[in-house]
TORTISE-970589 format. One record per residue: x, y, z of N, C-alpha, C in turn; residue in three letters. Coordinates in steps of 0.02 Angstrom, whole numbers, plus 32768, in hexadecimal, padded with zeros to 4 digits. Example, Ala and Ser with C-alpha at 12.3 -4.5 7.8 and 13.67 -1.06 7.14 Angstrom:
<atoms>
82947EE4818682677F1F818682947F5B8186ALA
82827F90816282AC7FCB816582858002818ASER
</atoms>
This chain:
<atoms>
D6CE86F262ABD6DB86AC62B9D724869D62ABUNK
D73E866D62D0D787865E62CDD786861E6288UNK
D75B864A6250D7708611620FD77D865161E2UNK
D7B5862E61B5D7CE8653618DD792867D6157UNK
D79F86BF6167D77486E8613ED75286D760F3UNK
D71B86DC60E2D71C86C06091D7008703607AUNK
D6EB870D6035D6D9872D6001D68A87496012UNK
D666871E6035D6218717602CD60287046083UNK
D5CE872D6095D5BB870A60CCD59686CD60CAUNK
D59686C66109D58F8663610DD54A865C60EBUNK
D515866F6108D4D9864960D7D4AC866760A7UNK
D4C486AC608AD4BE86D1604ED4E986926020UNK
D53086756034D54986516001D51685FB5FECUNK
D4F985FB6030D4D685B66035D4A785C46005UNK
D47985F76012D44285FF5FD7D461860B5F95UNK
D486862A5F9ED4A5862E5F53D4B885FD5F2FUNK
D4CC85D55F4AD4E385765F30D4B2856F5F08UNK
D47585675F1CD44B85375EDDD433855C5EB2UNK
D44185905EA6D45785B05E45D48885A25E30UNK
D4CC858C5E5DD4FB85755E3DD4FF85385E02UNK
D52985405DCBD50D84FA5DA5D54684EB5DBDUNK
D54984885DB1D574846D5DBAD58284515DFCUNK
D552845D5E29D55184465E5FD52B84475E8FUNK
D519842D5EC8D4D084215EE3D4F984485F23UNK
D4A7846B5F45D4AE84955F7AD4EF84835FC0UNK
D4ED84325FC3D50083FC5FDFD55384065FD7UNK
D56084045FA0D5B384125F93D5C284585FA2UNK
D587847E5FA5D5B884D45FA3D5AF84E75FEEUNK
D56F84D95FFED57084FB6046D5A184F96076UNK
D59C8541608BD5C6854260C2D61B852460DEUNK
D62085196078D66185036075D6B28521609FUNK
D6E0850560B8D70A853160DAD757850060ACUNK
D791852D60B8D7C4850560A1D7C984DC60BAUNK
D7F584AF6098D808847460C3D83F848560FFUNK
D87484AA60DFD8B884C86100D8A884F26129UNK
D8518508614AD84E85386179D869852D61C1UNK
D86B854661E4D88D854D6225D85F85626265UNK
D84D854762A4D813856062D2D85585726308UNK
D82A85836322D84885B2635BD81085C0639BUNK
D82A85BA63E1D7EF85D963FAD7EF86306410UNK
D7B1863963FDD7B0868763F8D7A5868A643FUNK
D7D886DD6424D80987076459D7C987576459UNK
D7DF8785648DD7C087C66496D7E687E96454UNK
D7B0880B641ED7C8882663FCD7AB88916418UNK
D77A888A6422D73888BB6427D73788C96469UNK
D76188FA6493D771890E64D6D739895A64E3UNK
D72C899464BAD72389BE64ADD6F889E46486UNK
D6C78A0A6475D6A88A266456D6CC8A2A6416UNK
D6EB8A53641FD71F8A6E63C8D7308A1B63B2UNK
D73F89DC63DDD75D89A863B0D712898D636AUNK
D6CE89AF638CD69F89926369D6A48995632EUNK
D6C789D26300D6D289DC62A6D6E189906295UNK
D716896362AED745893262AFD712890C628AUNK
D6F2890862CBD6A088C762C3D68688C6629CUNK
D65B890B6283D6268916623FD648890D620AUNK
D68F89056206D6B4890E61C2D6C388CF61B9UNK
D6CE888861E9D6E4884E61E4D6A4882961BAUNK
D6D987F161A6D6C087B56179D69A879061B6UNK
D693879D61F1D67A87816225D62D87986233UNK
D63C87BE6211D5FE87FA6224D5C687F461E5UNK
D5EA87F061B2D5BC87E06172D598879F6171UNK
D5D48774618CD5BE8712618DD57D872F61C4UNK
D584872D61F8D544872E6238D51487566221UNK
D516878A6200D4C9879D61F0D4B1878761ADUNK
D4E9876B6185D4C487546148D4B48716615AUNK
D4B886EA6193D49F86B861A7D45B86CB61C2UNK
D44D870E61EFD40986F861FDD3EB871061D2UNK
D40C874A6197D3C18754617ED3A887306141UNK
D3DB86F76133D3C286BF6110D38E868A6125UNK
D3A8868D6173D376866D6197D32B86816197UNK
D33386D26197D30586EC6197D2E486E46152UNK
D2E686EB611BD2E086E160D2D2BA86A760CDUNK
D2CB867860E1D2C0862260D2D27E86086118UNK
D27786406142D24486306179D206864E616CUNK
D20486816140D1CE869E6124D17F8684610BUNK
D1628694610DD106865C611FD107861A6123UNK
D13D8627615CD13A85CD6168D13485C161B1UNK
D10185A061BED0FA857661FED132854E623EUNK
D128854D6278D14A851A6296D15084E26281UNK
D0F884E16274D0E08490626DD0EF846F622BUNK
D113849B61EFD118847A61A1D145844861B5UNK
D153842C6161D17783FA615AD1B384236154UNK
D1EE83EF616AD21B8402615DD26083D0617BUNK
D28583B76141D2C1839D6146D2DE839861A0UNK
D2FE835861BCD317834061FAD35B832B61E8UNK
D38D834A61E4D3C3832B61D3D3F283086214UNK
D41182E9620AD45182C16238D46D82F76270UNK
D48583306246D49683686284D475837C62ABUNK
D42F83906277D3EC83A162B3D3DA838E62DEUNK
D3F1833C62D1D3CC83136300D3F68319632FUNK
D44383186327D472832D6367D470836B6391UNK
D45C838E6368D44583DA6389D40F83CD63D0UNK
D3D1839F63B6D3B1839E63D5D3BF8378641FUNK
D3F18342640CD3F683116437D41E832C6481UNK
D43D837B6457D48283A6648FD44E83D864B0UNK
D42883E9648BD3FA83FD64B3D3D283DE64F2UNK
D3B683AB64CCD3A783836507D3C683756543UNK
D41283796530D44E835E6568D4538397659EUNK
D44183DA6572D43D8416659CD3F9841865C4UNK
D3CD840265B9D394840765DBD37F83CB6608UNK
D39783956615D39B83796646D3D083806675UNK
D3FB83B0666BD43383BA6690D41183E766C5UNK
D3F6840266AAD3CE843366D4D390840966FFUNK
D38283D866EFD35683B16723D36B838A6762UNK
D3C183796746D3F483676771D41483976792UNK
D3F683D66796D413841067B3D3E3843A67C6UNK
D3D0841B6808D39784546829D3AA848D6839UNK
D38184C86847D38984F96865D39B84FE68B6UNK
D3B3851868E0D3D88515690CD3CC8548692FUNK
D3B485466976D3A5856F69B4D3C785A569BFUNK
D3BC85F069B5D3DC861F6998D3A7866969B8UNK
D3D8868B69D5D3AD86B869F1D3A386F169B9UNK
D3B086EB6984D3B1872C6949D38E86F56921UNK
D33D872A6906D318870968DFD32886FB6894UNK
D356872B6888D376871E6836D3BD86EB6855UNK
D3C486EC67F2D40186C667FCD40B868F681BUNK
D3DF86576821D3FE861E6842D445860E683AUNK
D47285FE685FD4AD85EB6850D4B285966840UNK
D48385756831D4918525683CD49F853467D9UNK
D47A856467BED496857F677CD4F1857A6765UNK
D512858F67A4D55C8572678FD558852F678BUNK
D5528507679ED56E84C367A0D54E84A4676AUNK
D50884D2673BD4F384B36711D52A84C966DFUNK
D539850B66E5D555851966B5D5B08505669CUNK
D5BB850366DED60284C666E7D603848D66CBUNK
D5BF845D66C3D5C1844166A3D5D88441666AUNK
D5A98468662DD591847565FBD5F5849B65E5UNK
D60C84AC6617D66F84BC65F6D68C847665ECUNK
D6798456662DD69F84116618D69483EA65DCUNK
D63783F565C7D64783BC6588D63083E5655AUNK
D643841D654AD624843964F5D65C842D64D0UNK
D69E842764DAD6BC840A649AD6AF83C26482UNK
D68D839E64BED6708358649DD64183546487UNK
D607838264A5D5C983876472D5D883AB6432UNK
D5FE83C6642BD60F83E763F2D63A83D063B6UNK
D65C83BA63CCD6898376638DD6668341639BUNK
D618832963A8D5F082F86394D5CD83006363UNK
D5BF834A634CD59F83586311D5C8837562EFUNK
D607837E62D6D647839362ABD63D83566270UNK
D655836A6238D669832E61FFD6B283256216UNK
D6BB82EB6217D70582C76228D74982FA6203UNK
D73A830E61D7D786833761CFD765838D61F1UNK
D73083826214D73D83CF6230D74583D96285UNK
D7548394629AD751839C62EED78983CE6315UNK
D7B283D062D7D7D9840062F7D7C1844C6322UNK
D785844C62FAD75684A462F1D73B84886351UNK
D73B84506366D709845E63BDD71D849463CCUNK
D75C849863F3D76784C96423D754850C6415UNK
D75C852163C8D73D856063B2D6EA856363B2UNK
D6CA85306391D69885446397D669853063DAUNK
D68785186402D66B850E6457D665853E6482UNK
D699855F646CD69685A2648DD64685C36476UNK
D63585D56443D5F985FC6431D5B885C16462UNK
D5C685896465D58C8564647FD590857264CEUNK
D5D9856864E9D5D5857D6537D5C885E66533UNK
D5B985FB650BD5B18657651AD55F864D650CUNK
D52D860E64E8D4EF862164E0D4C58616650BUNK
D4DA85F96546D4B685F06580D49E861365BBUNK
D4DB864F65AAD4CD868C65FED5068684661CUNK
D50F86B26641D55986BF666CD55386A666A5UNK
D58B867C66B2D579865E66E8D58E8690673AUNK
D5BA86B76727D5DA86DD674ED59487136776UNK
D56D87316748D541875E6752D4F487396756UNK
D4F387066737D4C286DF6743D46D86F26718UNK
D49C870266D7D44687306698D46D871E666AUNK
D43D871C6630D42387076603D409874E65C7UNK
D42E874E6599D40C8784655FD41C876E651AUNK
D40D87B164F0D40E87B864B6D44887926499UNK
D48E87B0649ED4C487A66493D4CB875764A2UNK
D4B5872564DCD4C586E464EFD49E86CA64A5UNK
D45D86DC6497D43186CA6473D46486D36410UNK
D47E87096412D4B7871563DED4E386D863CFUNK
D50386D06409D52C869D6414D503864D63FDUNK
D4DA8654640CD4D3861563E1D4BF860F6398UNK
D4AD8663638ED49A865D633DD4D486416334UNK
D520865A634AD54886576326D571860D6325UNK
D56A85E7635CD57485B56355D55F85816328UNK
D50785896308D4FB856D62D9D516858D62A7UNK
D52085BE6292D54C85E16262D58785BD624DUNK
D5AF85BA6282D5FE85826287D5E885456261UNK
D5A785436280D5AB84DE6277D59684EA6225UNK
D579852061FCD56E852C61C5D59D853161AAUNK
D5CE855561C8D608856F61A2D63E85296192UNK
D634851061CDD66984B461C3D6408480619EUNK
D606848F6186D5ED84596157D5B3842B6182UNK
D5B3842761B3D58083FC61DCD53F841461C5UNK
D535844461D0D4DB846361AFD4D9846F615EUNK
D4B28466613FD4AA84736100D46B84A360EFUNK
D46084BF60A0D43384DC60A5D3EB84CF60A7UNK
D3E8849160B6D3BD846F60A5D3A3845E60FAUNK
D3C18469612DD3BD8478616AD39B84C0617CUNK
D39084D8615ED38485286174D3408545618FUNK
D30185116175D2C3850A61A8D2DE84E561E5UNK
D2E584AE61DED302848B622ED32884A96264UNK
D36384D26242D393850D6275D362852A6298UNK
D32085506271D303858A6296D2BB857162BAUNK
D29A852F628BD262851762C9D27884EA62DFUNK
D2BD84C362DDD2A884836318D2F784A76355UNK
D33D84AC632AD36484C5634DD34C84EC6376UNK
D33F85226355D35F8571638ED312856663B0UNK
D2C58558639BD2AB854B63BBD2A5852563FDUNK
D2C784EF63FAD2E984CF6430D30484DD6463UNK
D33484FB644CD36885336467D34985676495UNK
D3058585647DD2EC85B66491D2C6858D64D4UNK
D2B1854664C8D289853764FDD2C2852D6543UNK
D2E9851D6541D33184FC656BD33685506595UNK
D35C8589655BD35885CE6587D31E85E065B9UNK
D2EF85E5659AD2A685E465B9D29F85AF65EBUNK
D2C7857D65FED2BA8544664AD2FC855E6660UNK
D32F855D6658D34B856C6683D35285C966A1UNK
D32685FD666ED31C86466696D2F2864066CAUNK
D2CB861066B3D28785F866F2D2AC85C26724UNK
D2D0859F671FD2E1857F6754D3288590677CUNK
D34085BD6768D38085D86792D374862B6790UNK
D32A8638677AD327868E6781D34D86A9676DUNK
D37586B26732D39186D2671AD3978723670FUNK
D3D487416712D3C18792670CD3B6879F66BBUNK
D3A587D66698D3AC87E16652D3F687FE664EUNK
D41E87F26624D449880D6611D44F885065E0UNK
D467887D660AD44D88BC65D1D3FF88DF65AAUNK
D3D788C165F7D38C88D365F5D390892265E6UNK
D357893B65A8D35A898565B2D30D898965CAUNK
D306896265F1D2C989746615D284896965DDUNK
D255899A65F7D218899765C7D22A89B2657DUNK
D25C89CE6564D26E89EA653CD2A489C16513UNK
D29D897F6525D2D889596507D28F891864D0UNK
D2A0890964AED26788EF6497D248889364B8UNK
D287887C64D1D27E88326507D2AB884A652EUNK
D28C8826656AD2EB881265A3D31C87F56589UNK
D31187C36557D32787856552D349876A64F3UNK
D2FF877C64E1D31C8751648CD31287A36470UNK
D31F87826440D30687C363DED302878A63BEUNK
D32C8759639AD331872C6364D2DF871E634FUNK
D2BD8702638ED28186E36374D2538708635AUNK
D26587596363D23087926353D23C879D630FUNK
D27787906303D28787A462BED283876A6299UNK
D2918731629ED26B8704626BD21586E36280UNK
D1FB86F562C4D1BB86E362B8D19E871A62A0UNK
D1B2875B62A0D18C87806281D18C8777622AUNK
D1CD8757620FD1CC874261C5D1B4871F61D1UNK
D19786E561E5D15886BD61D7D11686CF61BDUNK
D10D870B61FBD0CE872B61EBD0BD8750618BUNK
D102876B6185D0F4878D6143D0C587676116UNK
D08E8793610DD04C878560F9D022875460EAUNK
D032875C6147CFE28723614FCFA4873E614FUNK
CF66871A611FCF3E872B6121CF128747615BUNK
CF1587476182CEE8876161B9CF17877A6201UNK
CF4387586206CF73877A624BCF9487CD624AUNK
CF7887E96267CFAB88156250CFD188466292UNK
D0008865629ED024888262C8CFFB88A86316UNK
CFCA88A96300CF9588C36333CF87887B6357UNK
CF6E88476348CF48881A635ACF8B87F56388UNK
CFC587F563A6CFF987D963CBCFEB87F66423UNK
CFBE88146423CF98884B6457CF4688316469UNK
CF4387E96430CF0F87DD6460CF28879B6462UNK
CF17876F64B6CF2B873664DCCF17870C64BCUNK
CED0870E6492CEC086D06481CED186C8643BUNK
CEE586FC6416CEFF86E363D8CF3D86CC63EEUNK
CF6586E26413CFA086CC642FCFB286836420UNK
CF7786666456CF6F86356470CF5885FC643AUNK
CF3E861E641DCF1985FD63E5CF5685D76386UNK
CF8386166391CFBA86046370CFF486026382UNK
D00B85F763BDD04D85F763CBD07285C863BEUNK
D057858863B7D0768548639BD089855C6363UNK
D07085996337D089858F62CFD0B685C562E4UNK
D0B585EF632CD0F2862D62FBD10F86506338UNK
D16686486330D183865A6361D181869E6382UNK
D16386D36353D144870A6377D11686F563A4UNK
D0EE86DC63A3D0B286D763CFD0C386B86412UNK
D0F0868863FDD118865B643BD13086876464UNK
D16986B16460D17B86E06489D15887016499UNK
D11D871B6489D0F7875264A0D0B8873064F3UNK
D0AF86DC64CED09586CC64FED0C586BB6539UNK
D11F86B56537D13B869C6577D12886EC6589UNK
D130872F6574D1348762657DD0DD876C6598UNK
D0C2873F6590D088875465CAD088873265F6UNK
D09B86F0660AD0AA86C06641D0DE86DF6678UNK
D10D87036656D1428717668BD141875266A5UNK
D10D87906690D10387E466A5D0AD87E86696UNK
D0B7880066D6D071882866E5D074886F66CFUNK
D022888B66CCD02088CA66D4D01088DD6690UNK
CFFC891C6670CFF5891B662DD024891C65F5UNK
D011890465C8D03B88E8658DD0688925657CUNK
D057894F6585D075899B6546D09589B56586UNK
D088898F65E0D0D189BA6602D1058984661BUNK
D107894B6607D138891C6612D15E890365D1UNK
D133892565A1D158890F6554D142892A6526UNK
D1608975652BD13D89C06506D16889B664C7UNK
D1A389A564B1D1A589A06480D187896B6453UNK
D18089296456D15389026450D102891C6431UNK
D0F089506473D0AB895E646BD0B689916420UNK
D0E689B06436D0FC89DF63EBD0E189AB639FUNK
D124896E63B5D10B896F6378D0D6893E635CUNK
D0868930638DD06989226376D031895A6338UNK
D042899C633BD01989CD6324D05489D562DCUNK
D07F89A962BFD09F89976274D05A898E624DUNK
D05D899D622BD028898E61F6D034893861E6UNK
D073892361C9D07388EF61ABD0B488CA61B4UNK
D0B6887161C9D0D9884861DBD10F885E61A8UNK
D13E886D6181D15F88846148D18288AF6170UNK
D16288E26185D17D892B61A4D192891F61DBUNK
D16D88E46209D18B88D06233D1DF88C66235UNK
D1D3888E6207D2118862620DD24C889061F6UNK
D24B88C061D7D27B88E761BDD293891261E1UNK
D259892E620FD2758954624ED28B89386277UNK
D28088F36292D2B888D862C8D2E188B9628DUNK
D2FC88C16259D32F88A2624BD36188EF6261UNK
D34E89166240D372895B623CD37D89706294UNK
D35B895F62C0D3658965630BD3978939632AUNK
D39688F0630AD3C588B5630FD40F88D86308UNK
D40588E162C2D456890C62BAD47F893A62DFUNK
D452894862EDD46389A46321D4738991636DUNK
D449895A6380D454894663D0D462891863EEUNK
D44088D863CBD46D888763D2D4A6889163C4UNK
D4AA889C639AD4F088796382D531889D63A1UNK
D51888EA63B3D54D890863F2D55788FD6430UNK
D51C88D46446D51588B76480D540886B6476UNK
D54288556446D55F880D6439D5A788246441UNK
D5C188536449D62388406440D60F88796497UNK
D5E988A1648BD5FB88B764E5D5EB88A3651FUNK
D5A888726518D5858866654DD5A9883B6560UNK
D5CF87F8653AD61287C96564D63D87E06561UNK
D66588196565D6A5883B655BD6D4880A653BUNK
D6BC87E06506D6DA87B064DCD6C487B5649DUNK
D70587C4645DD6E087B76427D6F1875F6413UNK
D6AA874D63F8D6C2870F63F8D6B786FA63ABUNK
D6B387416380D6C28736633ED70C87526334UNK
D7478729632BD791873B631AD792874862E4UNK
D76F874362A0D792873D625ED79787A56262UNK
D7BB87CE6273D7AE8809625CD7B8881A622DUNK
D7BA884061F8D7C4884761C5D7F1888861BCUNK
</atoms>
């Protein structure tokens, strides 16, 4: 990220706050200098060999110690619990919204190639013109300076408009944008159920209308052998949900009607049911890794193996798949 490197990644430090004495979660989180400096990020990550750069940056520690805090704090917990609505959230929600009627104001368009609608540019033309305004609408007044930097991560989480798909890496891009908005003080830790069931949930519904309504390609599909076309995030924290629920267990995502039956409490199940709405044919040859890992013994083992898969392939896909790194801080 184009904010000055700190000591600690971003929400390992958030949780860490409220052992702190002397001060409430509220004052420490996601604190940044005052005297920091934004910038909009430039191509750092051209090349295979530049990847050492990446794993070694303060950029690199902040973004995964953000999700797997996320991940930490989502653990046997429901869609449906309680949980804190803050002022930002509620702006989160409201830009979302702005994105998803944009797309109602933007039909699909008479097109002799069944993928790729192109009426997708002009949505996405949009969405350049105003993300530095949706984006310094939810800034705290001494951080508006940070739009242009962190707009960029919001215009990369949508899909390319050039190629016309949608993946992993777009889906990255917005971890990381809530990351930013963590890192400038707008989210607190006390936000961190809301980020993952009402945000990125959200988020997930908006990708999911516009792959279905402009046919989108996958970006960096590895086919049946890739574990979605599309997300990971939600596998890896709805599968921390699951960690030990009484009766669900890694086998049972393989039958429709438990599916169906819980998909409202848990973002695993959610994806698995768009993942039966959108592919035919049997489960274990359209989504063999998937089918893999319903034969895990236990939601735990789950989550640990796509975290450890996350590492190895998202996140290389996140600086190559846009031939943009759009984390600058290198270290």
């Amino acid at each position: 990220m184009c904010l000055k490197p700190a000591k600690k990644s971003v929400l390992p430090t958030m949780a860490e706050a409220e052992q702190q004495s002397g001060s409430t979660p509220e004052d420490e989180a996601c604190a940044v200098p005052d005297s920091i400096t934004f910038m909009v990020p430039k191509k750092e990550i051209s090349m295979v060999s530049d990847m050492g750069k990446w794993k070694r940056s303060q950029a690199y520690a902040d973004y995964m110690g953000f999700v797997l805090t996320l991940n930490e704090g989502v653990k046997g917990k429901k869609l449906t619990c309680e949980y804190k609505v803050s002022e930002t959230v509620e702006k989160l929600l409201d830009l979302l919204d702005t994105l998803d009627r944009w797309i109602n104001e933007t039909p699909p368009v008479d097109q002799p190639s069944r993928f790729g609608n192109k009426a997708y540019r002009s949505w996405s033309a949009k969405l350049d013109q105003e993300a530095e305004a949706l984006v310094a609408a939810m800034l705290p007044a001494d951080r508006c300076a940070a739009a242009p930097e962190i707009a960029v991560y919001l215009k990369e989480a949508v899909g390319n408009a050039t190629r016309i798909d949608y993946g992993t890496g777009h889906e990255a891009a917005f971890a990381a944008f809530l990351c930013c908005l963590c890192k400038v003080g707008a989210l607190r830790v006390d936000d961190q159920l809301a980020i993952v069931f009402k945000v990125f949930n959200s988020y997930l519904a908006v990708m999911r209308k516009l792959q279905k309504t402009y046919r989108m390609e996958p970006a960096g599909s590895q086919g049946v052998w890739g574990l979605d076309d599309f997300q990971f995030l939600p596998f890896i924290w709805g599968s921390a949900q699951l960690v030990d629920h009484p009766t669900l267990e890694p086998r049972h995502f393989l039958d429709e009607r438990v599916v169906n039956e819980h998909q409202q409490d848990f973002m695993f199940l959610e994806c698995i049911k768009f993942i039966n709405e959108m592919k035919t044919g049997p489960f274990a040859e359209h989504s063999n890794q998937l089918w893999n890992i319903s034969a895990v013994p236990s939601w735990s083992k789950v989550n640990q193996g796509l975290i450890r898969m996350y590492k190895a392939e998202v996140c290389w896909l996140l600086t190559v798949q846009f031939h943009r790194d759009v984390f600058n801080s290198i270290s």
